[in-house]
Each structure stands twice: as structure tokens, then as C-alpha cells.
DSSP file (Angstrom, degrees, kcal/mol; ACC not computed):
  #  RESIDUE AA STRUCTURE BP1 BP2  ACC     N-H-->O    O-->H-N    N-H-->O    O-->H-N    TCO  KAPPA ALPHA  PHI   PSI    X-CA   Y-CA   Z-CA
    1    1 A X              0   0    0      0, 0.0     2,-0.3     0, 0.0     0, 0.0   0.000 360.0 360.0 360.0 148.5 -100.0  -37.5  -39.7
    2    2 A X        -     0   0    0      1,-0.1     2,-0.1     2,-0.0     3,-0.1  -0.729 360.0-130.0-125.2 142.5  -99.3  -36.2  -43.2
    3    3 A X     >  -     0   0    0     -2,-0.3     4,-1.8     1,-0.1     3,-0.5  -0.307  29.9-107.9 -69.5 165.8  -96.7  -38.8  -45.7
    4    4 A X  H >> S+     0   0    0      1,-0.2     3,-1.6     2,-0.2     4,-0.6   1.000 123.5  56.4 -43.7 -81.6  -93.7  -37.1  -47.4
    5    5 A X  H 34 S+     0   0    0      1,-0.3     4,-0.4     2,-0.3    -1,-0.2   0.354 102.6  56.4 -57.7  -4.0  -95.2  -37.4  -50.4
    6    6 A X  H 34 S+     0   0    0     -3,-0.5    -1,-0.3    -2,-0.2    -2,-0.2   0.860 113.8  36.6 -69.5 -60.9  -98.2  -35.5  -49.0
    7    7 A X  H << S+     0   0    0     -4,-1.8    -2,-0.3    -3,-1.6    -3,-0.1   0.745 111.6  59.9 -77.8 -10.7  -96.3  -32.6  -48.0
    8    8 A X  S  < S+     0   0    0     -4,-0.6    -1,-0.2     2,-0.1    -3,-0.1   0.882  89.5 100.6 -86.6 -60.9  -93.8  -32.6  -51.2
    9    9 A X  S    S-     0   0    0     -4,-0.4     2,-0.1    -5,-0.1    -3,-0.1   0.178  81.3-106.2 -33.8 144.5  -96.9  -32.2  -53.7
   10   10 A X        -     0   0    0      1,-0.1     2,-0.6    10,-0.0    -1,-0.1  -0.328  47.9 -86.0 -83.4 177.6  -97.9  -29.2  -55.1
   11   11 A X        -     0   0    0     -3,-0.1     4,-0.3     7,-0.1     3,-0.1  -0.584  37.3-112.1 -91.6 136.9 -100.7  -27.7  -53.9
   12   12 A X        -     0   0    0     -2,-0.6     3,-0.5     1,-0.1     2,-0.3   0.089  54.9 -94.2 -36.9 164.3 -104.4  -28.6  -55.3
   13   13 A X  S    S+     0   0    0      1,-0.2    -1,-0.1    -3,-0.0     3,-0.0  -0.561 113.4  37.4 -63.7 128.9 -105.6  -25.3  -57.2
   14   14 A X  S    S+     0   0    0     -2,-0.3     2,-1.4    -3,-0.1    -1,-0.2   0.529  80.3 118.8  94.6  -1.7 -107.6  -23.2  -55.1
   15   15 A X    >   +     0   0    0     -3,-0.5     3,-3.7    -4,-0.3    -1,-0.1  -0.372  29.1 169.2-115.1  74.7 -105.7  -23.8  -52.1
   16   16 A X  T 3  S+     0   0    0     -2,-1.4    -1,-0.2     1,-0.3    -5,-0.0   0.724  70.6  71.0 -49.4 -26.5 -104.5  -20.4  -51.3
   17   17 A X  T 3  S+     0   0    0     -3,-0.2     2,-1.3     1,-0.2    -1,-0.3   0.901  96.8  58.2 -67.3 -26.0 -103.1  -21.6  -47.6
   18   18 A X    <   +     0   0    0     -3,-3.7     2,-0.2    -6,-0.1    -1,-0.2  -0.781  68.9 171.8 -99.6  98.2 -100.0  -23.7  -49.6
   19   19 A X        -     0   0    0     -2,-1.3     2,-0.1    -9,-0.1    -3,-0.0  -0.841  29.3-122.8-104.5 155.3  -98.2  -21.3  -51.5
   20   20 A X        -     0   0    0     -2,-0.2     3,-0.5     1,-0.1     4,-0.3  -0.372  13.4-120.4-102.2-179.1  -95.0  -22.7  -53.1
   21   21 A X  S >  S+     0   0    0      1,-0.2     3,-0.5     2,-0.2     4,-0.1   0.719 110.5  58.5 -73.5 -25.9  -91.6  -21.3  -52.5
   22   22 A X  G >  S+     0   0    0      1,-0.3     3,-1.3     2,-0.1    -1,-0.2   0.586  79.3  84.8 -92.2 -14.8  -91.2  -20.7  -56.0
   23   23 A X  G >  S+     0   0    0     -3,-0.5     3,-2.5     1,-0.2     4,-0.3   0.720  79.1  70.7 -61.4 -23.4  -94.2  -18.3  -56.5
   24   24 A X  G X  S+     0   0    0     -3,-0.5     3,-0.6    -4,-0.3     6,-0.3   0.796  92.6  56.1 -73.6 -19.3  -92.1  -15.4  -55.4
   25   25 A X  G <  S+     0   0    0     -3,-1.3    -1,-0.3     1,-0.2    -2,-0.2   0.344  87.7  77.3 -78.4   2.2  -90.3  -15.6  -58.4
   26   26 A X  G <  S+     0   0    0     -3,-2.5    -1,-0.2     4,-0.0    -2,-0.2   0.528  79.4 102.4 -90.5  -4.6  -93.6  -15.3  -60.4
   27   27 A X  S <> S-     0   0    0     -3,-0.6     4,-1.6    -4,-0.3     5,-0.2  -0.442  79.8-125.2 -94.4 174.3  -93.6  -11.3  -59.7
   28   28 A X  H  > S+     0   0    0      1,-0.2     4,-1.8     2,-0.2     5,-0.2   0.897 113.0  52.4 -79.5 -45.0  -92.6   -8.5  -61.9
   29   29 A X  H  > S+     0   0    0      2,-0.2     4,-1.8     1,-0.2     5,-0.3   0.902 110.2  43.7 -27.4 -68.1  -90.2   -7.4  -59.2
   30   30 A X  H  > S+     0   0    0     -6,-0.3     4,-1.0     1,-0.2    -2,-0.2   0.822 114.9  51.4 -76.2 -26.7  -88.1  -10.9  -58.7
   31   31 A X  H  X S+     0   0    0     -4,-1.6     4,-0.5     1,-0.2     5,-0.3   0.921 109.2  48.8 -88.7 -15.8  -87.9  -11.6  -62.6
   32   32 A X  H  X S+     0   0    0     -4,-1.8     4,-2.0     2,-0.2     3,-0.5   0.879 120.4  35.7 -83.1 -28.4  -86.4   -8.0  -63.6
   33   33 A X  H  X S+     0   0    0     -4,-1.8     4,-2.8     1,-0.3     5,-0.5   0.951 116.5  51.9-103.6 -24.3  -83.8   -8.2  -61.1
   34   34 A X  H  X S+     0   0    0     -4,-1.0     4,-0.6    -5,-0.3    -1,-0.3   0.655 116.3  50.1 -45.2 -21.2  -83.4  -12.4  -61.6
   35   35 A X  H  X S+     0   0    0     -4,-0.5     4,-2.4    -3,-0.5     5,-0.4   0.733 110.6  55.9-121.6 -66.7  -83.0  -11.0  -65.7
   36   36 A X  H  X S+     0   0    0     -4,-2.0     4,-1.5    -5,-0.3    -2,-0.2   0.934 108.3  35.0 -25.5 -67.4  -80.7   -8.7  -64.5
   37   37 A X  H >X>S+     0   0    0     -4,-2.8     3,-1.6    -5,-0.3     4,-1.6   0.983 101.6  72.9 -74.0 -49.2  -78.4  -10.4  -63.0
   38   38 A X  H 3X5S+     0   0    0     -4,-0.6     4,-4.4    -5,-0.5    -1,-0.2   0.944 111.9  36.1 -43.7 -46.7  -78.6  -13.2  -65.4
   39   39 A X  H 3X5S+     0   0    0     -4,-2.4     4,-2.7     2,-0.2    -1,-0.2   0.755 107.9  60.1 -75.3 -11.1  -76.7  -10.4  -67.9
   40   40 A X  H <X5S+     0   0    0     -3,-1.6     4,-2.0    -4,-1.5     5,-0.5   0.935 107.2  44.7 -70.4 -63.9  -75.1   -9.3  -65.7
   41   41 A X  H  X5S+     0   0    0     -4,-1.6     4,-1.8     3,-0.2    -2,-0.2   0.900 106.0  57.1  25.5 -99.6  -73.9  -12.7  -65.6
   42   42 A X  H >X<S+     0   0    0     -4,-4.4     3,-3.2    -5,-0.6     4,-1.7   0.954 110.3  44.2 -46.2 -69.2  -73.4  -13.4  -69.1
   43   43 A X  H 3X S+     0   0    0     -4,-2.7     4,-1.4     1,-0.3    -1,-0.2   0.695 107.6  55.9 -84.2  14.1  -70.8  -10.2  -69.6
   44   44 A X  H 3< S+     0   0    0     -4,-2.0     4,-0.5    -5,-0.2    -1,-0.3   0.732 113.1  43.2 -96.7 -16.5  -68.9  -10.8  -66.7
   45   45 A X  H <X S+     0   0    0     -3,-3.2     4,-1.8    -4,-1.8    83,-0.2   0.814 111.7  51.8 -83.8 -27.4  -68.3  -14.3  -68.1
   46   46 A X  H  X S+     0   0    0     -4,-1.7     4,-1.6     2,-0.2    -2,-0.2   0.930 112.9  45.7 -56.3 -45.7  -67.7  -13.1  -71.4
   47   47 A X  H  X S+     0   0    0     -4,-1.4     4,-2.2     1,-0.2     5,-0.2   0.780 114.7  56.0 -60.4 -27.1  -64.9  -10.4  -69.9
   48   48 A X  H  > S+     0   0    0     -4,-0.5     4,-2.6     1,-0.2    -1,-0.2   0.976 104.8  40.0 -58.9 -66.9  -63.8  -13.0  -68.2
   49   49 A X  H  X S+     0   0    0     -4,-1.8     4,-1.5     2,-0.2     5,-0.2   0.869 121.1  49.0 -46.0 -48.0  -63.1  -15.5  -70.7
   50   50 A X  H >X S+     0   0    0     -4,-1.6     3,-1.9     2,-0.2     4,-1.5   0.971 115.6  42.7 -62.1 -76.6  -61.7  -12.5  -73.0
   51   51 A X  H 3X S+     0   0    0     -4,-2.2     4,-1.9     1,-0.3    -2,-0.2   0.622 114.0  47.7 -52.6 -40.2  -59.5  -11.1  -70.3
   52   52 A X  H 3X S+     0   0    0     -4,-2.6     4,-1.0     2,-0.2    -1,-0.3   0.701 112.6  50.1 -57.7 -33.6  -58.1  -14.2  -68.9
   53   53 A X  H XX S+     0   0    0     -3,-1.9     4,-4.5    -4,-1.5     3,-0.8   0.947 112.7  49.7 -36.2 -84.7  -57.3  -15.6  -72.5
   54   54 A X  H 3X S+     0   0    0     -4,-1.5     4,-1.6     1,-0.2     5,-0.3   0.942 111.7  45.6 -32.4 -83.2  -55.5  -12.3  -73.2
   55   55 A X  H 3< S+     0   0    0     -4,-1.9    -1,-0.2     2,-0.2    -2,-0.2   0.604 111.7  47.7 -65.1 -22.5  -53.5  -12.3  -70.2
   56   56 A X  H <X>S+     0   0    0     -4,-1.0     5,-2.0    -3,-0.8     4,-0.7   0.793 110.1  63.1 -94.5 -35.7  -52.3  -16.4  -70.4
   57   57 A X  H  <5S+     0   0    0     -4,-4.5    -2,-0.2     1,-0.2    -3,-0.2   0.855 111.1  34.0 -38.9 -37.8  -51.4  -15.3  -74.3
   58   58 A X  T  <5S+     0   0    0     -4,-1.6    -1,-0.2    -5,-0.3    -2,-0.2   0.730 107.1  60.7 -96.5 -12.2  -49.1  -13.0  -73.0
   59   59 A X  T  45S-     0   0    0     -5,-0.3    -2,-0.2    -4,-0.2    -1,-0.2   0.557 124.8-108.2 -84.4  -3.0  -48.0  -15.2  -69.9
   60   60 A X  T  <5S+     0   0    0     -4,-0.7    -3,-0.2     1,-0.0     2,-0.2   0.934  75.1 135.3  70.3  61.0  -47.0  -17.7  -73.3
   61   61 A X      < -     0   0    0     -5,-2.0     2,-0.2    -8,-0.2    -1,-0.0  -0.159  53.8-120.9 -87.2-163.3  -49.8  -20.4  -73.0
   62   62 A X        -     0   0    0     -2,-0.2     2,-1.8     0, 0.0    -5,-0.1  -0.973  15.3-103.4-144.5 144.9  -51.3  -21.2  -76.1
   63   63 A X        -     0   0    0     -2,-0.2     6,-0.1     1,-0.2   -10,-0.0  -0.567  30.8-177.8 -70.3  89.3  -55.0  -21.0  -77.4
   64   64 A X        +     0   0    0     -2,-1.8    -1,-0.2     4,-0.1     2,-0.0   0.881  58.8  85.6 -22.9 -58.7  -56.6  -24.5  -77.6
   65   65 A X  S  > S-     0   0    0      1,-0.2     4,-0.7     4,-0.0     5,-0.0  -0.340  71.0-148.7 -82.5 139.4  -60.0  -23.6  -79.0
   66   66 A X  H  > S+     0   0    0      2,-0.2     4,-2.8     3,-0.1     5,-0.3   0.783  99.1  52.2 -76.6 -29.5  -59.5  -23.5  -82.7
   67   67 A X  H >> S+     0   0    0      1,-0.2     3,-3.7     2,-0.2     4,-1.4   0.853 112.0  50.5 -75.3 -78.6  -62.2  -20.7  -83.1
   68   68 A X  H 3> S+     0   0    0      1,-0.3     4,-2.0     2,-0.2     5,-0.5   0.658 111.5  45.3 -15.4 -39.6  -60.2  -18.8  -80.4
   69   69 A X  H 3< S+     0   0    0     -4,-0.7     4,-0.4     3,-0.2    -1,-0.3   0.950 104.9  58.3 -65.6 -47.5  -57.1  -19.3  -82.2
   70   70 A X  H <X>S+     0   0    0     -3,-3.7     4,-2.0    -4,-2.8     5,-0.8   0.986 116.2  43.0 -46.6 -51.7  -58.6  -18.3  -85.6
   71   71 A X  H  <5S+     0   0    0     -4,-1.4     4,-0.5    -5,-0.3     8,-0.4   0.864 112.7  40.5 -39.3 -69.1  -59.5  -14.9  -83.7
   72   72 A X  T >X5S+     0   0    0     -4,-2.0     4,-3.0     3,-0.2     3,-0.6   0.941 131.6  26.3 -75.7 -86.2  -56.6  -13.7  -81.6
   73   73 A X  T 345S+     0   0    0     -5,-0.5    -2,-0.2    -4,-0.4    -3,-0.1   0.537 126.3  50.0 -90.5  21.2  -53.9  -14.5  -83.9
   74   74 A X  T 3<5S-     0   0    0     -4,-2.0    -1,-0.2    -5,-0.3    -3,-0.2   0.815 141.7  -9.5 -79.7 -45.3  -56.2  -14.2  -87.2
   75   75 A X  T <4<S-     0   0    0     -5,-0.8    -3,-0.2    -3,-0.6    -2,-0.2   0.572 103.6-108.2-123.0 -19.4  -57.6  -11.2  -86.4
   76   76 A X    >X  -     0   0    0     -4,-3.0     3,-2.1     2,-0.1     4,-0.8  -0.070  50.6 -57.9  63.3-168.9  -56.7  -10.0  -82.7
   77   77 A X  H 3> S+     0   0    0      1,-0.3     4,-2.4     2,-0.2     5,-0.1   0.641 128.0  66.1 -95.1 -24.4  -58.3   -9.6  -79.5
   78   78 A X  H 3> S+     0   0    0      2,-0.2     4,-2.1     1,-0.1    -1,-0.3   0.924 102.5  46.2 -39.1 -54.1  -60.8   -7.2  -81.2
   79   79 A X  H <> S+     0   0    0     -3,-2.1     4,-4.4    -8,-0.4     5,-0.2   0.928 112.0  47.8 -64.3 -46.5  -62.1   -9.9  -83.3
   80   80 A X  H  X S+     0   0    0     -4,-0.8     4,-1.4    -9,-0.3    -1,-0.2   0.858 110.7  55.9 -55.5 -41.4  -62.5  -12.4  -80.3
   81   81 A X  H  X S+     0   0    0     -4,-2.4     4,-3.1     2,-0.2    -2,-0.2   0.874 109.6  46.8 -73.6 -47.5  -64.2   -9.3  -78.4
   82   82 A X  H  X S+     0   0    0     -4,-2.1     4,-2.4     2,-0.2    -2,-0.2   0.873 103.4  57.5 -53.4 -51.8  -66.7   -9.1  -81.3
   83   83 A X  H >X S+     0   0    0     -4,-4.4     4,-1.9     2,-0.2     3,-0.8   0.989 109.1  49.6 -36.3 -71.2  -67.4  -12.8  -81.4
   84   84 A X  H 3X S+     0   0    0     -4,-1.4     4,-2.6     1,-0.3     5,-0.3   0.902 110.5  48.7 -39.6 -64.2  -68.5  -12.3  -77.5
   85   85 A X  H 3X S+     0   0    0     -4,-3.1     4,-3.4     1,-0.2    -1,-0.3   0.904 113.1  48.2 -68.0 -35.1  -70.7   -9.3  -78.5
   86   86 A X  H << S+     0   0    0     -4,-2.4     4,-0.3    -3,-0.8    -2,-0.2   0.962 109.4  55.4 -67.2 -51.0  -72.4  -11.7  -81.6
   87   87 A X  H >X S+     0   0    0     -4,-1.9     4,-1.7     1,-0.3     3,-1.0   0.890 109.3  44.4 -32.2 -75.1  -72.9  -14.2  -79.1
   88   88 A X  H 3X S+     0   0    0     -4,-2.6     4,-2.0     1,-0.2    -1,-0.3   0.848 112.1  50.6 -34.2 -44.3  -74.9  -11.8  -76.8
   89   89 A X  H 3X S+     0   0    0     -4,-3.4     4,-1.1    -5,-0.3    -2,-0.2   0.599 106.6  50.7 -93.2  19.1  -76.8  -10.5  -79.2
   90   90 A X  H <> S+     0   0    0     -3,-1.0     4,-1.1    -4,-0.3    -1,-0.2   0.751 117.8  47.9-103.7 -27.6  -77.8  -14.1  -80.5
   91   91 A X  H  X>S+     0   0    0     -4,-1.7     4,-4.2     2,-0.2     5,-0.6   0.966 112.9  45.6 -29.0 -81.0  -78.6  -14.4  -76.7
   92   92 A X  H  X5S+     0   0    0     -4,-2.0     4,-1.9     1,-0.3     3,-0.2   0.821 116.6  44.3 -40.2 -56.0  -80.5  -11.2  -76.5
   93   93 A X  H  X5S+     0   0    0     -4,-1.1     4,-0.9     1,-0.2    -1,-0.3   0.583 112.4  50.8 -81.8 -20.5  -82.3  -11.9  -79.6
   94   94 A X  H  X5S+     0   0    0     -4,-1.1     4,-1.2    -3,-0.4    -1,-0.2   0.694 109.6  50.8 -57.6 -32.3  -83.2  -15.5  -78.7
   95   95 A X  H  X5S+     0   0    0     -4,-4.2     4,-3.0    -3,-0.2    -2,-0.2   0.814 110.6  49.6 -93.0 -21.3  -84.5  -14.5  -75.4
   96   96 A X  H  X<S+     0   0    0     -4,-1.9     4,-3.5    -5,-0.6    -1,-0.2   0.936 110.1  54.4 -72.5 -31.3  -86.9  -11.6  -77.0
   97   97 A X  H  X S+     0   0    0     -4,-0.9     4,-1.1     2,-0.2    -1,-0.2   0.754 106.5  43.8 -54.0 -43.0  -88.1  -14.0  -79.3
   98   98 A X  H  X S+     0   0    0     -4,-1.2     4,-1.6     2,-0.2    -1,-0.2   0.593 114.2  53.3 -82.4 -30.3  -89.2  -16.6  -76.9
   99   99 A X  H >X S+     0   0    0     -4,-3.0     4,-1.4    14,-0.2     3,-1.2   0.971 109.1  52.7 -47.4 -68.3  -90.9  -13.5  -74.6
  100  100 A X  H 3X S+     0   0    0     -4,-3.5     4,-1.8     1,-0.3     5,-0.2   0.886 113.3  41.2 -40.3 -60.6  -92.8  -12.5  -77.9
  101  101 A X  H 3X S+     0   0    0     -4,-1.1     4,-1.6     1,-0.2    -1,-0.3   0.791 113.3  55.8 -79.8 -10.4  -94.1  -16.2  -78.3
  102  102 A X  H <X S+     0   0    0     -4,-1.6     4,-3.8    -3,-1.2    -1,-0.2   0.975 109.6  45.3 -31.0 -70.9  -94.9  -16.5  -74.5
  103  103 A X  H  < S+     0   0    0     -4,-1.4    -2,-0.2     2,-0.2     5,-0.1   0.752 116.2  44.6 -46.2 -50.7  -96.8  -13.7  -74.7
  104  104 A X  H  < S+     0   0    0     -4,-1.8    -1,-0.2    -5,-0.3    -3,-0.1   0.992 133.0  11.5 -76.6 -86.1  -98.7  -14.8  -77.8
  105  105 A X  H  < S+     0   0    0     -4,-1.6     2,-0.4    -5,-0.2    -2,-0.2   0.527 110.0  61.9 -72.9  -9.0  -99.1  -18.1  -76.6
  106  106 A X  S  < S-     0   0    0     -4,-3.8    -1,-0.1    -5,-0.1    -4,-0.0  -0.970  75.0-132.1-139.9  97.5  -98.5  -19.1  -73.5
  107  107 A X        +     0   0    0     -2,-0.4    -4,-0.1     3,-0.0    -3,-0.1  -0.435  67.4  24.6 -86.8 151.2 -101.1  -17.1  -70.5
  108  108 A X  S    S-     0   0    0     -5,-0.1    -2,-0.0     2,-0.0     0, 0.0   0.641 107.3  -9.8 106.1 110.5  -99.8  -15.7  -67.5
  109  109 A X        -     0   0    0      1,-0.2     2,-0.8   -83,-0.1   -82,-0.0   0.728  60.1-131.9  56.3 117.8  -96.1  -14.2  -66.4
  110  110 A X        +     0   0    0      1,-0.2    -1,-0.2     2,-0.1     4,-0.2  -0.729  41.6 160.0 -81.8  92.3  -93.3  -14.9  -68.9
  111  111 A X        +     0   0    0     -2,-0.8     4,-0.5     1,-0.1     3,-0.4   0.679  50.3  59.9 -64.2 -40.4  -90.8  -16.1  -66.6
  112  112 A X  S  > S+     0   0    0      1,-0.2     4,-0.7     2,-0.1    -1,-0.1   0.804  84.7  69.6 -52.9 -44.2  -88.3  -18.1  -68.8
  113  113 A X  T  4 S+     0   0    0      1,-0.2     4,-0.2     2,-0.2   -14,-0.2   0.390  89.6  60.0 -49.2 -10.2  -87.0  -16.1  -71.0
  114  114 A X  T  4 S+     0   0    0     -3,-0.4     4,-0.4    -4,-0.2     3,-0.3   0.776  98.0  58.0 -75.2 -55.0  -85.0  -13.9  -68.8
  115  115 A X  T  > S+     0   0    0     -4,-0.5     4,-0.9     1,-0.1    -2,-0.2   0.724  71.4  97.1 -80.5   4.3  -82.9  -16.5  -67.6
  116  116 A X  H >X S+     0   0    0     -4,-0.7     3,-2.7     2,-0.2     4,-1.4   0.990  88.4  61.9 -27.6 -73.2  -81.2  -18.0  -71.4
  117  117 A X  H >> S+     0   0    0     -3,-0.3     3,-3.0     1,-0.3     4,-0.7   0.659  96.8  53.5  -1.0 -93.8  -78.3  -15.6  -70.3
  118  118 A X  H 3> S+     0   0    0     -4,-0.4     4,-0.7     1,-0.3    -1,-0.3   0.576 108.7  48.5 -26.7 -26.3  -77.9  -17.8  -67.2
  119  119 A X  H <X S+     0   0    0     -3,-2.7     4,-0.6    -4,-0.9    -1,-0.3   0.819 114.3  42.0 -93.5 -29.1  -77.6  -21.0  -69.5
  120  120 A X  H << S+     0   0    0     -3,-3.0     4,-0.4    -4,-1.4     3,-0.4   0.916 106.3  70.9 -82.1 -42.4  -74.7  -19.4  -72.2
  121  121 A X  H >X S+     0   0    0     -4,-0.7     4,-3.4     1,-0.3     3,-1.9   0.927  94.5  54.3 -69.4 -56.2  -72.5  -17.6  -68.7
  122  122 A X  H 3X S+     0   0    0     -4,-0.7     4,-1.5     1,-0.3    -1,-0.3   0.853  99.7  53.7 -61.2 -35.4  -71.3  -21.0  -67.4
  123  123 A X  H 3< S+     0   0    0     -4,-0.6    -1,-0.3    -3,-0.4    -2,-0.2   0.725 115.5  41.0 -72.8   0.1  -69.7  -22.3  -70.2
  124  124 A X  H <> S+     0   0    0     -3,-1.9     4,-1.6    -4,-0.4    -2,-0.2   0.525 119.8  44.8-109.4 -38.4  -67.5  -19.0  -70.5
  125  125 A X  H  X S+     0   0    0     -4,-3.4     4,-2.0     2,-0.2    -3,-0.2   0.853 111.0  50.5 -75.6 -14.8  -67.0  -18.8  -66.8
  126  126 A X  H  X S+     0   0    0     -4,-1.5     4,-1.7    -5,-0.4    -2,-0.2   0.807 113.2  46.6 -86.4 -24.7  -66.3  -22.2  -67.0
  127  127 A X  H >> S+     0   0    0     -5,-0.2     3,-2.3     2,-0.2     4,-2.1   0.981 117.9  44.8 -59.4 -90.0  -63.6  -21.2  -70.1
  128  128 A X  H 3X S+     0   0    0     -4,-1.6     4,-3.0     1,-0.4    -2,-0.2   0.641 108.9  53.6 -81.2 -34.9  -62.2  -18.3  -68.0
  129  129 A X  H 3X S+     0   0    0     -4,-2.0     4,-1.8    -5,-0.2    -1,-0.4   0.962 109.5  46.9 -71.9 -42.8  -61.9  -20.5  -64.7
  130  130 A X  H <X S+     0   0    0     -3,-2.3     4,-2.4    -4,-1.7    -2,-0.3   0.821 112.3  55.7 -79.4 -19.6  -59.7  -23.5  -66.8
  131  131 A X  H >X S+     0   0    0     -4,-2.1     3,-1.9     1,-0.1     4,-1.0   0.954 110.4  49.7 -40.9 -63.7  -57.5  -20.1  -68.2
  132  132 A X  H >X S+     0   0    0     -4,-3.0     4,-2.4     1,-0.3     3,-0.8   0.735 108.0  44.9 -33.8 -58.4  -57.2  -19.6  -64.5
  133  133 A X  H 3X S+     0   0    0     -4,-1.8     4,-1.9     2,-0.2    -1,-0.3   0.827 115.4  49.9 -30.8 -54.3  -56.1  -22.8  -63.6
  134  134 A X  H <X S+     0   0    0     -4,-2.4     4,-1.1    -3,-1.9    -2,-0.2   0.631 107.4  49.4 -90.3   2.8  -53.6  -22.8  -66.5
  135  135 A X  H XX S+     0   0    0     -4,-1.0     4,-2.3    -3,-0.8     3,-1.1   0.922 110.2  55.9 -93.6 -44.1  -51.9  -19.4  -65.9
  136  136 A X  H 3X S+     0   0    0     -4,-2.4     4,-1.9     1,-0.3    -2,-0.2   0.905 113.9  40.6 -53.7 -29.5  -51.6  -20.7  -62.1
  137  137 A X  H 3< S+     0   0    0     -4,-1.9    -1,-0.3     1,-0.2    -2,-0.2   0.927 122.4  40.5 -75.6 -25.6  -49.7  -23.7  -63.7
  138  138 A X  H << S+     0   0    0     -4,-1.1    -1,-0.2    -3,-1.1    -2,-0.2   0.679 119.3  43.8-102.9  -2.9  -47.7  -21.6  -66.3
  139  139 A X  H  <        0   0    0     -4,-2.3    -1,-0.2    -5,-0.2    -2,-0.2   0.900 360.0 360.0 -76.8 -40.4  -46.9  -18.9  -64.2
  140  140 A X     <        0   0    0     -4,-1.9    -2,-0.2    -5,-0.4    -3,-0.1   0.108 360.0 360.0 -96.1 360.0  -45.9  -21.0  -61.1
């Protein structure tokens, strides 16, 4: 009879019969469409954040976030829309950067570097969800 901690362990090298669950995510296949979606992700939380924003501004909330404020009524919703795109491309250009030194350094499948998206999208859905929240309260 095999302990927990037997079967929990990864498996020795060379031991082709225990493949892990997670190996399916080492192919070229699962990380383009896992990298996908992670940007996909990202600018459906960015629209989110924008559009929800936009729409409790006109329902007569008020902008919290001081940058946000600076934005919309510095500059308008243009400017705020632009911020989102600099954001992305500091993304975008973070996540090519860390492929390039994968590649360089690191042998075998770069696998992290897709998902950075995934790490920026929650705090902007997580933005767009407390809009949500607060147009139910100033609406209702």
C-alpha cells in the first residue's frame, strides 16, 4: 500500500508511466490557446473597467482613483482609454522580454510568459466588478 505522500510526489525522472497532470500544458497547442485567452482576458477587463467607469460617471457616482480622476475629467475618456492601451503594451512588452530571456537562458518550452496578462486582468475586473456593485447601489 502506497502513503499520500507517495502518490502526491512528482514522478522520479525517467518514469514515463507517471505523467503529471500539468504536462499537457507543456505543448505548443495548450500554451497558444492558454496565451490567448490570457489577452483575451486582459482587454475584456480593460473594456470593462473603462465601460463600467463611463457608465457610473454618467449614472453621477464619482471617480475614486485619483489617476482615474486625473483622466476622465483631465483629459476625457480618451485619455483613460489610452492609459489601458499603455498598460497593455507595458504587458505585451514585459511578456516578450521574459520569452526572449527564456529562450536565451532557460532550456525547454517557454511556458510563463504567456500568462503575465492573466496577472494584470484581475485587478481591472476586479475595478469593473466594485463599478458594478456601486452603479447597483446608485442606481437602485
Amino acid at each position: 500500500m502506497t502513503s499520500v505522500s507517495d502518490r502526491l510526489s512528482r514522478p522520479r525522472a525517467g518514469d514515463e508511466s507517471a505523467q503529471s497532470v500539468l504536462d499537457v500544458f507543456e505543448t505548443p497547442a495548450a500554451r497558444s490557446v492558454l496565451g490567448t485567452l490570457a489577452w483575451a482576458l486582459l482587454v475584456l477587463a480593460a473594456f470593462a473597467d473603462v465601460f463600467t467607469t463611463v457608465y457610473g460617471l454618467g449614472m453621477g457616482a464619482r471617480e475614486t482613483n485619483p489617476v482615474g480622476r486625473y483622466l476622465f475629467f483631465g483629459h476625457g475618456i480618451g485619455a483613460a482609454a489610452a492609459f489601458k492601451l499603455i498598460v497593455i503594451g507595458v504587458v505585451a512588452a514585459g511578456s516578450v522580454g521574459v520569452y526572449a530571456l527564456e529562450r536565451r537562458y532557460v532550456t525547454g518550452p517557454p511556458v510563463w510568459w504567456l500568462y503575465y496578462p492573466a496577472l494584470v486582468a484581475p485587478i481591472w475586473m476586479g475595478a469593473a466588478a466594485w463599478n458594478a456593485m456601486q452603479l447597483a447601489g446608485v442606481s437602485g
